[in-house]
C-alpha positions, 0 to 999 in steps of 0.5 A: 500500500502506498502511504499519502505524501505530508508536507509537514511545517517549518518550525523555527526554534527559538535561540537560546543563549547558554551562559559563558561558564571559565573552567579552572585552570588545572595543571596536570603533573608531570610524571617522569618516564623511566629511562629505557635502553633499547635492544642494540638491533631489532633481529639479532644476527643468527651466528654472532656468538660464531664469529672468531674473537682474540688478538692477532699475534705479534708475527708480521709479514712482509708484504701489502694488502690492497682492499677494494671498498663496496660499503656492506660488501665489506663484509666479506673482506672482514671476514677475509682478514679474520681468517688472516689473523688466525693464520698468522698472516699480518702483512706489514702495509695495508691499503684500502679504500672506503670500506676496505679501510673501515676493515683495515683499522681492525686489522691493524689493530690485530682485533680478530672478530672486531669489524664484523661484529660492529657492522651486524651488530650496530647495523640498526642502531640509528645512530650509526644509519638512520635519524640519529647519524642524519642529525650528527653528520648530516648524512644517513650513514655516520662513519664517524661512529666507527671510528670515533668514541661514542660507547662502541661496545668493542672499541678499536685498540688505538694504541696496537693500531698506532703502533709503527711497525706496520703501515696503514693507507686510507684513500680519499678522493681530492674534491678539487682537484679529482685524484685520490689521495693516500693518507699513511698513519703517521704521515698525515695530520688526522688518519682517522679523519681520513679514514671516514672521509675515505668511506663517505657516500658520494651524493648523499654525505657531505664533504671532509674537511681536512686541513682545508681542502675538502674530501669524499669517498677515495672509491670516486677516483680510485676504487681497487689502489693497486697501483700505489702498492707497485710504485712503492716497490712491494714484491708481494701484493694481495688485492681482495676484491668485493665482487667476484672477478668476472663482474664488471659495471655498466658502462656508461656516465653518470649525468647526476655527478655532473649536476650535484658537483657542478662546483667542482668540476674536476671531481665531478668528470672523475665521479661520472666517469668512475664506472669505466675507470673501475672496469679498466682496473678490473682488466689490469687486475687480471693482466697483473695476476697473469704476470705475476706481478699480484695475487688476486682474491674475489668472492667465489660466489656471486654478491647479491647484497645491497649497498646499505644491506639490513638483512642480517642474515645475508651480512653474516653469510658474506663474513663467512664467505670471505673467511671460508675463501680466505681458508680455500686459499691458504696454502697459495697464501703461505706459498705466496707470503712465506715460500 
């Protein structure tokens, strides 16, 4: 049944004014929240209690140690050189770039165990990547924090590190003119310094100021320093590598170098051409090696991890490749250093 349409009236309701009531001001207390420390990473590293510790021992090596950078790549080279201190193989000049340096401290500083175990175990600490590093250096990854004190829970042995019987080379990339620069311990104003200018991030960190020239990543000018080692006159020389030999990067210019650091033209031309000039290092490596002029060490497995990696997981399997691959080659290494 359809019910009948009712217009029903308009009513209009009076306005009716409410009278203005002034609540008390009440000041609520304040209540102090407990301090509490958060975990040192949100997923613990399954085989952290695996990884090798002590001191390496007093026995040096005559001999030079080239480190190829590769940010978290670097991974694999502390596991390398772990494998190297057990088995007494201290050489007595090491030379790195960018990560390959970070690793080197704890080498020199005979830390077994040492480099691995701050990179998992401070990989999700902000203050190390993430806000708090932003704040402190104006970057996303404060290398600051691995080679200064701030509370690090293994801090680095300054006093073997500085010891003089054995060299220490961090490469850095001159911002005006475009060249590396090497910054030998002792032969420098601030190694340290030079250490985390060496492993900044092109186009994200910003400049190291040292004695008033400014620095970036040395990996922008000279990404394997090979050629250092042979003009100091080293008969033995060792090039651990970060991705397995056969890799070579696209080759092509990176028109974003030239935008970002149109200030410095120099470094920005070496920067967006760094990929060709990494791909001819790789094809001298391996003339090198045939000549014998070189030993040459790469992951034996492909790399597949990213630059600032937060897998936990895959960071410990690329330590355990390097020291496995560093245990393959052990006798060609005593052969080499010792024979």
């Amino acid at each position: 049944m359809e019910l009948p349409h009712i217009d029903l009236p308009n009513i209009e309701l009076p306005h009716v004014g409410l009278p203005h009531v002034a609540l008390p001001n009440v000041e609520l207390p304040r209540i102090g929240l407990p301090h509490v420390d958060l975990p040192m990473q949100v997923k613990p590293y399954s085989r952290m209690d695996e990884i090798p510790s002590g001191t390496a021992s007093d026995v040096i090596v005559d001999g030079c140690l080239v480190l190829e950078g590769g940010a978290f790549r670097g991974l694999y080279t502390q596991g390398f050189l772990d494998a190297m201190m057990l088995n007494d193989l201290n050489l007595q000049c090491v030379i790195g770039v960018s990560a390959g340096a970070l690793s080197a401290m704890s080498y020199v500083s005979g830390q077994i165990g040492h480099s691995a175990r701050v990179n998992i175990g401070y990989r999700h600490d902000s203050r190390y990547i993430g806000a708090k590093a932003l704040l402190h250096s104006r970057s996303p990854l404060d290398v600051g924090f691995l080679t200064e004190d701030r509370g690090v829970f293994e801090p680095l042995d300054e006093e073997r590190f500085n010891q003089p019987g054995r060299r220490f080379v961090a490469v850095a990339t001159n911002c005006l003119t475009g060249e590396p620069t090497y910054f030998e311990r002792g032969k420098c104003s601030d190694i340290m310094l030079a250490t985390r200018a060496s492993a900044t991030i092109p186009l994200i960190s910003p400049m190291v100021d040292i004695d008033g020239t400014p620095y970036l990543d040395g990996g922008c000018s000279c990404k394997i320093p090979y050629q250092w080692a042979l003009d100091q006159g080293f008969q033995r020389i060792l090039a651990v590598r970060t991705r397995e030999r056969e890799y070579r990067k696209e080759p092509k210019e990176d028109a974003t170098a030239l935008k970002v650091y149109r200030a410095y033209p120099e470094f920005a031309h070496r920067l967006s051409v760094s990929n060709f000039s990494y791909n001819a290092q790789c094809d001298e490596l391996e003339q090198l090696v045939a000549e014998g002029k070189l030993m040459q060490i790469a992951p034996s497995e492909p790399v597949r991890i990213s630059n600032l990696e937060g897998d936990l997981e895959k960071l410990g399997s690329l330590y355990w490749l390097g020291y496995q691959d560093c245990l393959d080659h052990m006798d060609d290494l005593r052969a080499y250093f010792l024979g």
